[in-house]
C-alpha positions as CSV (number, residue, x, y, z in Angstrom):
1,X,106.3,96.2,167.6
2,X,104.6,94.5,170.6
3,X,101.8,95.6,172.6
4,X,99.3,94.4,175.6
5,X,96.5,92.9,174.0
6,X,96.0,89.3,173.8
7,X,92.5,88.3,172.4
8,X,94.3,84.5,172.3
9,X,94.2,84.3,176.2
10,X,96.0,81.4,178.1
11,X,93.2,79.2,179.6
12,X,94.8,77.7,182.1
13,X,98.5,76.8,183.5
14,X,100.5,73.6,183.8
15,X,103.4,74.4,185.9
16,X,104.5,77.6,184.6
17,X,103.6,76.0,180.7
18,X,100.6,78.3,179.7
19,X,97.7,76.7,177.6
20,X,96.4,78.7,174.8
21,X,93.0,78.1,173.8
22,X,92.2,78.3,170.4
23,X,92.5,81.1,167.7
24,X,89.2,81.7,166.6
25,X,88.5,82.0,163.0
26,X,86.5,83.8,159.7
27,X,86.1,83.6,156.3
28,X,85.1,85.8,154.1
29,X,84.8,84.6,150.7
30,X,84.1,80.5,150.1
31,X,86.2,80.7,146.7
32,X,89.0,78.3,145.9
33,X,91.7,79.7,147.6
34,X,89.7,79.8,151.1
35,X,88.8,76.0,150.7
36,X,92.2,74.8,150.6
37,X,93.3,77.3,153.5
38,X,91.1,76.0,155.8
39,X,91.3,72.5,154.0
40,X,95.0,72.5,155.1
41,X,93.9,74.0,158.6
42,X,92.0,70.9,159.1
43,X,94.5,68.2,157.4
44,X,97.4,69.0,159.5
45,X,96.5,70.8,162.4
46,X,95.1,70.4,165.9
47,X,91.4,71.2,166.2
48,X,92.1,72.3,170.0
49,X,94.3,75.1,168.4
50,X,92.1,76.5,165.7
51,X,88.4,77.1,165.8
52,X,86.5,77.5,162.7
53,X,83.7,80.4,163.7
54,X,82.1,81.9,161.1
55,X,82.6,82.1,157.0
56,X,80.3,85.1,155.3
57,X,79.0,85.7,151.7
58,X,76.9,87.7,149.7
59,X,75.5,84.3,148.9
60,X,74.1,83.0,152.1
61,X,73.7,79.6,150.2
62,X,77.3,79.2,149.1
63,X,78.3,80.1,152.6
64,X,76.2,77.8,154.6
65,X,77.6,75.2,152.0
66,X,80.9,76.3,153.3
67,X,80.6,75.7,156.7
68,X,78.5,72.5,156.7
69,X,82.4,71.6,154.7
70,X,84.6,72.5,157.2
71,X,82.2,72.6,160.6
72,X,82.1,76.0,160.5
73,X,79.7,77.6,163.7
74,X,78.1,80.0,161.7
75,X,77.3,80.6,158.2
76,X,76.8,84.5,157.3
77,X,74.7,86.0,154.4
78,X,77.2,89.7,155.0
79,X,80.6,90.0,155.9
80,X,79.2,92.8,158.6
81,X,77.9,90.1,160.4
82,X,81.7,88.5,160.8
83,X,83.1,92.0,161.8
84,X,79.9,91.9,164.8
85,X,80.6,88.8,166.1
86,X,82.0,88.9,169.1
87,X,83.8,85.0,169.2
88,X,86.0,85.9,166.0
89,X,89.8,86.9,166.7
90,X,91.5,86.7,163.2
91,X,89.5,87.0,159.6
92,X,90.7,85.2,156.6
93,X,89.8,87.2,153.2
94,X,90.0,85.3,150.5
95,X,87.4,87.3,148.4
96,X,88.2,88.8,144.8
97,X,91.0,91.1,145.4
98,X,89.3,94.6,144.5
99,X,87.1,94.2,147.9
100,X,90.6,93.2,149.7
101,X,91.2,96.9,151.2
102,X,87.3,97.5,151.6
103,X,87.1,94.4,153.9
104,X,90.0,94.7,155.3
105,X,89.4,98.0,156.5
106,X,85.8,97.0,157.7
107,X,87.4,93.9,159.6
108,X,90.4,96.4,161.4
109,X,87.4,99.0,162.3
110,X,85.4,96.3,164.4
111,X,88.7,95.1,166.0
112,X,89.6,91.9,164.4
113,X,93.1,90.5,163.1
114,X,93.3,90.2,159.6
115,X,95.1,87.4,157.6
116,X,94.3,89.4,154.2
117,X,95.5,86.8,150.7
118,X,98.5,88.5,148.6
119,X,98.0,90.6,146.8
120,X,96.4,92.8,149.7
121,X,95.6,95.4,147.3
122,X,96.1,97.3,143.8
123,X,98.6,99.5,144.3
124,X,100.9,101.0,147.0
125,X,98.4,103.8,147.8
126,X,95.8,101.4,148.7
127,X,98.4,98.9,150.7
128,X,100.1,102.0,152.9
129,X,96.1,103.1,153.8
130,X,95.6,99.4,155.2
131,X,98.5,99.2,157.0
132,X,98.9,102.4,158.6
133,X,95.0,101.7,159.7
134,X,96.2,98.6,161.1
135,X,99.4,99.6,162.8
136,X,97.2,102.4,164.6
137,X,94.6,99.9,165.8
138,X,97.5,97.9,167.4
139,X,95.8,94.8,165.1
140,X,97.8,92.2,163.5
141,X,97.7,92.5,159.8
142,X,99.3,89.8,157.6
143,X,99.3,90.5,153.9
144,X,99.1,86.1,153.0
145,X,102.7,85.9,150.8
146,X,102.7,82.4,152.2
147,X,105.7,81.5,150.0
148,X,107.8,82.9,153.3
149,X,106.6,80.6,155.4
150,X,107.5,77.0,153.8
151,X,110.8,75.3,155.8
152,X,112.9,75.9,152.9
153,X,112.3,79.7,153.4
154,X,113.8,78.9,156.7
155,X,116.8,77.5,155.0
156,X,117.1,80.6,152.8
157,X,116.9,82.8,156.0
158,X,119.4,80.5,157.8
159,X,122.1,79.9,154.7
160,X,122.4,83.9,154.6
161,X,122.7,84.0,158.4
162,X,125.3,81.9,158.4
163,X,127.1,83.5,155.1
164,X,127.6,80.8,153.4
165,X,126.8,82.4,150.2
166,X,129.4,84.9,150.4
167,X,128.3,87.9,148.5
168,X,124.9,87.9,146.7
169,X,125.1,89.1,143.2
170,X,122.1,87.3,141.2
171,X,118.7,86.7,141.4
172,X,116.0,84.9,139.5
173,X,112.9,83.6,139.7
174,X,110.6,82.6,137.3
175,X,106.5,81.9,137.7
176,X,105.3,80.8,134.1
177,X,101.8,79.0,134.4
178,X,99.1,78.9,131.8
179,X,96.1,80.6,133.5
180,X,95.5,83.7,131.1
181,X,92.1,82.2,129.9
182,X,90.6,82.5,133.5
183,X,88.0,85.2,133.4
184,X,89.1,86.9,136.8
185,X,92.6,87.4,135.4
186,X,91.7,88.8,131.9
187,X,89.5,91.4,133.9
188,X,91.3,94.8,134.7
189,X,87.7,95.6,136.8
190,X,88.5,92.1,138.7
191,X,92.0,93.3,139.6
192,X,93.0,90.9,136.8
193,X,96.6,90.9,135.2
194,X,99.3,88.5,136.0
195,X,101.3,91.2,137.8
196,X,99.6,91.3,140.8
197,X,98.9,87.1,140.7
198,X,101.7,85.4,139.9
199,X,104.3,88.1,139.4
200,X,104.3,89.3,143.2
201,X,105.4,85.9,143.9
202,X,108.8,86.7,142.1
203,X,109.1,89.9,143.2
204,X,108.8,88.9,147.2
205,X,111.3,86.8,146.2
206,X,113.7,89.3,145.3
207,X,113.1,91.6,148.3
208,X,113.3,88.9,150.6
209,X,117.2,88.0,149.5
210,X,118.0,91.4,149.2
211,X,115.8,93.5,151.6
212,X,116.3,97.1,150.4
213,X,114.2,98.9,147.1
214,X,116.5,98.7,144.0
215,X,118.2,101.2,142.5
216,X,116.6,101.0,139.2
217,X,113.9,98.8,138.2
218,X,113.0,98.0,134.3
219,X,110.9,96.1,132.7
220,X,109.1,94.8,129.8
221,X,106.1,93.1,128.8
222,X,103.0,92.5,127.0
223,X,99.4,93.0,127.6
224,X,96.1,91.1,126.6
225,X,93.4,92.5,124.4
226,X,91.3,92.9,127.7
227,X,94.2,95.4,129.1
228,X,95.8,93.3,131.6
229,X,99.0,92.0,131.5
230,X,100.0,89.2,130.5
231,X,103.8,88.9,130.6
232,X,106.9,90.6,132.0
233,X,110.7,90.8,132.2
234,X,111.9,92.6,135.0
235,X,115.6,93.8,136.3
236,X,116.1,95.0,139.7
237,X,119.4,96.4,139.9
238,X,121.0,97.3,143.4
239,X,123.1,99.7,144.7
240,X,126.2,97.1,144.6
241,X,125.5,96.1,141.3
242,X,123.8,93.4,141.8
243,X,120.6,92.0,140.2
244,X,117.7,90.2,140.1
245,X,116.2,88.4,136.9
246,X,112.6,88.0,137.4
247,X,109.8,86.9,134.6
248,X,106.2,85.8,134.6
249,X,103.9,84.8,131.9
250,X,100.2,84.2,132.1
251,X,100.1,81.8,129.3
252,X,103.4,79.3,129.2
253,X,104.6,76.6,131.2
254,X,108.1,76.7,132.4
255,X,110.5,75.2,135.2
256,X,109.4,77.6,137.9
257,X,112.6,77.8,140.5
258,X,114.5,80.2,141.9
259,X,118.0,80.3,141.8
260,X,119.9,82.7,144.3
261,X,124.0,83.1,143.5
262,X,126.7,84.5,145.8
263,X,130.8,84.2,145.2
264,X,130.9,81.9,147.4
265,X,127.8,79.7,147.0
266,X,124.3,78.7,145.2
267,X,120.7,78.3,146.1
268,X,118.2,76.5,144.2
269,X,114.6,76.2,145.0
270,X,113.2,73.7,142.8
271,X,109.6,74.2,141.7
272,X,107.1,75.6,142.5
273,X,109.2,78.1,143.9
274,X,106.7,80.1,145.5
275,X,105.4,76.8,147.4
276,X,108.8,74.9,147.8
277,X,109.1,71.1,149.2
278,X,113.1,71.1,148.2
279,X,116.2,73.2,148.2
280,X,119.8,72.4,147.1
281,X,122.0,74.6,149.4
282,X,125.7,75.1,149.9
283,X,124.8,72.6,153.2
284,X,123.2,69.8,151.0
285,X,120.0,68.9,149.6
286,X,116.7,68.8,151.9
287,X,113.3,68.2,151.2
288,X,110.4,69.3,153.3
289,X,107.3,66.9,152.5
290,X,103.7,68.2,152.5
291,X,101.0,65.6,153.8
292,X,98.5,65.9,150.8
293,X,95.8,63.1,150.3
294,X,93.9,65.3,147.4
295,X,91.3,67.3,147.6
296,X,93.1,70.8,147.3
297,X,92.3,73.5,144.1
298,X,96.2,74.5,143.6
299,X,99.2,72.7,143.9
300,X,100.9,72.5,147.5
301,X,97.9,73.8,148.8
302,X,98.7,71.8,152.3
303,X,101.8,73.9,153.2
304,X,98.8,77.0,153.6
305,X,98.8,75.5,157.0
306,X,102.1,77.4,157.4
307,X,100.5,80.2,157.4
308,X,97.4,79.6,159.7
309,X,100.3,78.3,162.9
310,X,102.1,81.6,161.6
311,X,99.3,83.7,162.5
312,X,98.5,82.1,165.8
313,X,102.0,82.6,166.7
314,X,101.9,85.7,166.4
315,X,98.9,86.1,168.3
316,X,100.4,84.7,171.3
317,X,103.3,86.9,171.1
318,X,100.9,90.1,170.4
319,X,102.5,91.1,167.7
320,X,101.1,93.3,165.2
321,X,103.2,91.8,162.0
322,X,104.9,89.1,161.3
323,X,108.6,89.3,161.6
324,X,108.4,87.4,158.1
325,X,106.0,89.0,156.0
326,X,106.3,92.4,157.8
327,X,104.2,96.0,156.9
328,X,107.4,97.4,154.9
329,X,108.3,94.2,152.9
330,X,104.4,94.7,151.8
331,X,105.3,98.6,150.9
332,X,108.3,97.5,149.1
333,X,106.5,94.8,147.1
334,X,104.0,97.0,145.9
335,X,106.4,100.1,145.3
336,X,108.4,97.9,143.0
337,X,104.8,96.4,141.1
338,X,103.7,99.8,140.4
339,X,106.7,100.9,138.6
340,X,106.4,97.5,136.4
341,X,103.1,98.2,135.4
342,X,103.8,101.8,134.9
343,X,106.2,100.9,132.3
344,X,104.1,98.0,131.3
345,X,101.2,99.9,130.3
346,X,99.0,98.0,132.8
347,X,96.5,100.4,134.1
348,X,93.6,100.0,136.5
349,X,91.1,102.9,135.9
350,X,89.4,103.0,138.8
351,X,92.2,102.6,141.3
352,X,95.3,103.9,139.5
């Protein structure tokens, strides 16, 4: 869908080439996750294309720190002074995911464009309310799956254009790290459980090759003594029998690729999967270097830049989704999570 606004205006014109000024940026939240975003902002792309504006906090000191970090204009005490500030076009939320929908919502309401981190919300309930709201604002809302963005997405995208997988029939993915000791995740009241942080990742992988809701959906795992989930096994099986093998675990280390297999051809993205660098395709072998000199809290952390030219793009284009990451594959994501932790046992109380 495509509309008339256009808060990223064109400046000024060369010859017919329009200059855009820059997208205008916000933070909310100055955790780990929004460092390396706007870490890998700064590493690899040009300052006369994105403006850092304002980051907010409930800790006014932890913000200010923030943006003395990464030059940021303004350093906020309340996120209701980012969604009153008039120089902001897009907001990055990178808080704890239970205030995802919250702030999201708040953000939409006062007319800004929302780059929102995965996952954008508990459930499906909650994820369908923020999108709807979005859609009817005519804002862009991104749900941050930035997995789809890497180049070697692009040679997923382009190697099942071009057919030369022949028909799909398997799937799998798996996302094994050892993080189950980290408070947020062992907290159901946190949004904790490894379903909705690390299992999403192979899930979006899953819709993305196949692009419909499965047929039937099973699964398997085990909580912690704190009632999130720790571990699943998950089978998607589709309407022409094929299937997708998908497993996480919040407390082992494993070879985290994805494998994608078709009668006439393989895929393999080598780890991490969910923030690829190389892929072996029926073409040949490519690898897509990220320009990392340290400095980042998770691994790959540079390729978040991705995401930030993604959004910018669209921008320009005024579109209200990306054509990568779009409102249904969001619905679909979250559709297929809640029927995992349905037969999981993984219950949040106060949102389920």
């Amino acid at each position: 869908m495509v509309h008339c606004w256009i808060h990223l205006h064109c400046d000024f014109s060369i010859e017919g080439l329009c200059i855009w000024m820059a997208t205008r940026w916000a933070c909310l939240g100055p955790g780990k996750i929004s460092s390396d975003f706007f870490k890998a902002i700064q590493d690899n792309l040009p300052a006369t294309e994105h403006e850092f504006v304002a980051i907010a906090s409930r800790d006014q000191s932890r913000a200010q720190q923030f943006a003395d970090k990464f030059k940021f204009k303004r350093a906020y005490g309340s996120y209701e002074d980012v969604a009153k500030d008039k120089d902001v076009d897009v907001v990055y939320i990178g808080t704890i995911i239970t205030n995802h929908v919250e702030l999201s919502m708040k953000m939409l309401e006062a007319g800004k464009h929302v780059l929102c981190e995965k996952p954008m919300a508990i459930n499906y309930k909650e994820a369908k309310q923020v999108l709807d709201f979005a859609k009817s604002k005519n804002l862009l809302f991104v749900e941050a799956i930035w997995s789809r963005l890497f180049p070697v997405y692009d040679e997923i995208r382009n190697e099942m254009a071009a057919g030369s997988l022949g028909d799909i029939r398997l799937v799998q993915a798996t996302f094994c790290v050892p993080i189950s000791q980290v408070e947020r995740l062992r907290d159901v009241k946190l949004g904790g459980g490894a379903c909705l942080d690390i299992g999403i990742y192979t899930i979006q992988f899953a819709c993305l090759i196949f692009g419909e809701m499965p047929e039937s959906i099973t699964a398997v795992g085990n909580l912690m003594k704190s009632g999130a989930d720790e571990n699943a096994c998950i089978i998607l099986k589709y309407k022409n029998g094929a299937v997708a093998n998908l497993t996480y675990h919040a407390s082992l280390t494993n070879n985290n690729t994805a494998v994608i297999c078709g009668t006439k051809g393989r895929i393999e993205v080598e780890h991490p999967f969910w923030a690829p660098t190389k892929i072996s395709t029926p073409s040949g072998v490519k690898e897509f270097p990220l320009k990392d000199d340290g400095g980042y809290n998770f691994g790959n952390s540079a390729g978040l830049h991705y995401e930030a030219n993604a959004v910018r793009d669209c921008l320009s284009k005024g579109l209200i989704e990306h054509p990568y990451i779009k409102h249904g594959d969001s619905e679909m994501i979250y559709k297929i999570m809640d029927e995992v932790r349905r037969q999981i046992g993984m219950v949040y109380p106060d949102f389920d």
